[in-house]
C-alpha positions in Angstrom: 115.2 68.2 97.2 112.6 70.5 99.0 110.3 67.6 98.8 112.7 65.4 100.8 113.3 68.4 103.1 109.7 68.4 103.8 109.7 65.1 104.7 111.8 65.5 107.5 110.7 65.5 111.2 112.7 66.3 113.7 114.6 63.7 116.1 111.9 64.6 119.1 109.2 62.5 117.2 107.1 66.1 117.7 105.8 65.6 114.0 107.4 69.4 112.8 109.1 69.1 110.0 112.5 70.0 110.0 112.1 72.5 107.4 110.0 74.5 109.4 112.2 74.3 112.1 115.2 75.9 110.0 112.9 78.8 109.3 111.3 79.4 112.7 115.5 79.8 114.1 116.3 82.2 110.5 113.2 84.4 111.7 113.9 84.3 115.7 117.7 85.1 114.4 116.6 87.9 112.6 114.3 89.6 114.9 117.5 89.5 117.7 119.8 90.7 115.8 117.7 93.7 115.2 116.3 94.0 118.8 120.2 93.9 120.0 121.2 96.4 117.6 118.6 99.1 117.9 119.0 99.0 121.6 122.7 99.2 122.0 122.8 101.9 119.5 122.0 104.6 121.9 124.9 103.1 124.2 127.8 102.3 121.7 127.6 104.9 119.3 129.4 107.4 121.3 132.7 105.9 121.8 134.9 104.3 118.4 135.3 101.0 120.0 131.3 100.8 120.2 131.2 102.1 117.1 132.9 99.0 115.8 130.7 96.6 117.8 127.8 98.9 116.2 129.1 97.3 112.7 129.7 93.9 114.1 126.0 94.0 115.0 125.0 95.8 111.9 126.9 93.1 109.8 124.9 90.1 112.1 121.5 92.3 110.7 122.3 91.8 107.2 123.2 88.4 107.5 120.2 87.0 108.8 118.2 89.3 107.2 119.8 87.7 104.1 119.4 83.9 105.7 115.8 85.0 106.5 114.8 85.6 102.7 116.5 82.6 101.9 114.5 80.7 103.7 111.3 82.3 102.9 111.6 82.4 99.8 114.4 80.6 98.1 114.5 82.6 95.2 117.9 83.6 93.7 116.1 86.8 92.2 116.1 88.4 95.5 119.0 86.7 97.0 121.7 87.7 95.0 120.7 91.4 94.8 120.6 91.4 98.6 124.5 89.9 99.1 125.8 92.3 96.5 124.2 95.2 98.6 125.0 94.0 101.8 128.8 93.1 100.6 129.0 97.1 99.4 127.4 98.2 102.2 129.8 96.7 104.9 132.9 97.9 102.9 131.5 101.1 102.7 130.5 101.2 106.2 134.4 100.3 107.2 135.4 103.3 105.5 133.2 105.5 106.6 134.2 104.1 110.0 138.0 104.5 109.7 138.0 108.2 107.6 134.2 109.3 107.6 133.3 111.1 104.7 130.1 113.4 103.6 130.2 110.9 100.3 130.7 107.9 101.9 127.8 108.5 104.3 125.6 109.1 101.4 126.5 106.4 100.1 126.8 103.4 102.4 122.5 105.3 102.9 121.6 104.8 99.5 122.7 100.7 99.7 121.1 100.3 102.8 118.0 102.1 101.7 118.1 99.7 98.7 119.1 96.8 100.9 116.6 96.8 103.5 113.8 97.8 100.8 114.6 94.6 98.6 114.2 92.7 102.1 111.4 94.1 103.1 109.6 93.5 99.7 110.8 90.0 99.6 109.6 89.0 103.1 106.8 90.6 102.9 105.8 89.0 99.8 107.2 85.3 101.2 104.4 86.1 104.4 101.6 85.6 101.6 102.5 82.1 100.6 99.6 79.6 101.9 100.5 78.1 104.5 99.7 77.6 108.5 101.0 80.7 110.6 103.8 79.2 112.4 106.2 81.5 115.3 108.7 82.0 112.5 106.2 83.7 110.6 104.9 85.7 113.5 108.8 86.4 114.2 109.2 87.6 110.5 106.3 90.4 111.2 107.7 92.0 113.8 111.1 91.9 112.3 109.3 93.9 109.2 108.2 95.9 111.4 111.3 96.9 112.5 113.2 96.9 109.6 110.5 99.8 107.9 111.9 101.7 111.0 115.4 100.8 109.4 114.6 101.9 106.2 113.4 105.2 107.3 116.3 105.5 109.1 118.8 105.5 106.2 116.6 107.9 104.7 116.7 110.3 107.6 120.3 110.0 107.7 120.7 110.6 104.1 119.0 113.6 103.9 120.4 115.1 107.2 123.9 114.4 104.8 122.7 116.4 102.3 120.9 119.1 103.2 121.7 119.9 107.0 119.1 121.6 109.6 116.2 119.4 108.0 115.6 118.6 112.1 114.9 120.2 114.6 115.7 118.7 118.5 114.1 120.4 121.5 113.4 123.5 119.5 116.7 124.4 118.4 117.2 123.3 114.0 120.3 121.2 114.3 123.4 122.3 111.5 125.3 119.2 111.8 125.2 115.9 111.9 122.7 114.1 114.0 123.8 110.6 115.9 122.2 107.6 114.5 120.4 107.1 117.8 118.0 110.4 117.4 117.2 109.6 113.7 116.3 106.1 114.9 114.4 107.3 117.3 112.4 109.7 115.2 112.0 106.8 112.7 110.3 104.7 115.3 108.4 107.4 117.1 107.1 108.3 113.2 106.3 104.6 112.6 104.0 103.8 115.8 103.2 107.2 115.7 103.8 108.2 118.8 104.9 111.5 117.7 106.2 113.1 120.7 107.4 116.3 119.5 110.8 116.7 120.7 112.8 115.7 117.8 110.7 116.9 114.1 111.3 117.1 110.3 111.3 120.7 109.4 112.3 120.9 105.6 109.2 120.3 102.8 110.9 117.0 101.9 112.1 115.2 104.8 107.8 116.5 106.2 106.4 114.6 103.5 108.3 111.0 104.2 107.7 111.3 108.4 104.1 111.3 107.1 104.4 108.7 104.5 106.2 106.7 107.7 103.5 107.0 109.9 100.8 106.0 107.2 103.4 102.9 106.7 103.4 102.1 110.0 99.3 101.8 110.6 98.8 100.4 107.0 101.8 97.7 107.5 99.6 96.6 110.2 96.1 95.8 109.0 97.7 94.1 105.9 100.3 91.9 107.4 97.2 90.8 109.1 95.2 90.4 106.3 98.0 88.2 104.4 98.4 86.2 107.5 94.6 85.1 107.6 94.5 84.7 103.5 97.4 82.4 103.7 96.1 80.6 106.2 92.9 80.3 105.0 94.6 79.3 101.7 96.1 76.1 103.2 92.8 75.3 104.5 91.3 75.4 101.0 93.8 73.1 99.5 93.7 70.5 102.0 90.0 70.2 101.7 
């Protein structure tokens, strides 16, 4: 069946194969859906009907993210993992939505930590496969890109639940709960280190992974790069 798939060109007579079409729209899907939702954040979080567009988005996220993989990789190994996640992670996220709850935050963390690192293994190992480095795959970069900010962002909210005052914002330790829009932003000023000082880790722990993010961020970099050339190179080989 993927043979036949291959096969396929599209209507325009443009010679793509409609396959590669499919995946070039999963990957520009995916990298919208996270675009939209990390800049809206900062506007919708602080009201509850925001916060409910906020999981609408969120939900769109996991669902292409979840197309995305399908289409790199069509593997049911990392499929169905993903959907069980996502499918506890949106029920949890409800809840946490309608009664929020210290356990309910750590947990609906702890899925998407596991969600979002199963996607961002899977895609980044689907960028390896040979083949010629088409927008979708350039799309699917800077949506991995983005989504290691995600990660990191689960993490940093997880820890905030558990052991308040592990930030500090403008000089002052904060003793409750952050909004999602500073942690993001820390996640993504740690990531391109940027590093602007105003909002920092302060306990041993939460120090160690802003690091480990930043030494993500600048590695994540040179070897998406480097498995984008040996793929392509890789085609090359076989068709000569």
């Amino acid at each position: 069946m993927v043979e036949v798939a291959e096969d396929r060109r599209t209507p325009s007579g443009e010679g793509t194969p409609l396959i590669e079409r499919i995946r070039d729209r999963h990957a520009l899907a995916l990298l919208l859906s996270l675009v939209v939702f990390l800049v809206l954040m900062p506007v919708l979080e602080e009201t509850r009907l925001g916060g409910l567009i906020l999981i609408l988005l969120l939900y769109s996220t996991l669902v292409t993210s979840i197309l995305e993989l399908a289409s790199l990789t069509g593997r049911r190994l990392w499929i169905l993992p993903t959907v069980l996640l996502a499918g506890t992670s949106m029920a949890f996220i409800l809840l946490s939505h309608i009664t929020p709850t210290r356990s309910l935050i750590v947990a609906n963390q702890s899925i998407l930590i596991l969600f979002f690192g199963l996607i961002t293994v899977g895609l980044f190992k689907g960028l390896g496969h040979p083949g010629p480095i088409t927008a979708g795959r350039l799309y699917t970069s800077v949506s991995l890109y983005l989504i290691l900010g995600m990660v990191w962002l689960a993490v940093y909210r997880l820890i905030d639940a558990l052991h308040p005052g592990s930030f500090m914002v403008a000089g002052v330790v904060a003793t409750g709960p952050l909004p999602r829009s500073t942690l993001l932003y820390l996640s993504l000023a740690t990531l391109t280190t940027v590093g602007y000082g105003d909002v920092v880790p302060v306990g041993p722990l939460v120090r160690m992974l802003a690091v480990m993010e930043a030494a993500a961020g600048v590695l994540y970099v040179a070897i998406t790069i480097a498995r984008l050339v040996s793929a392509y190179q890789g085609t090359g080989h076989r068709q000569g």
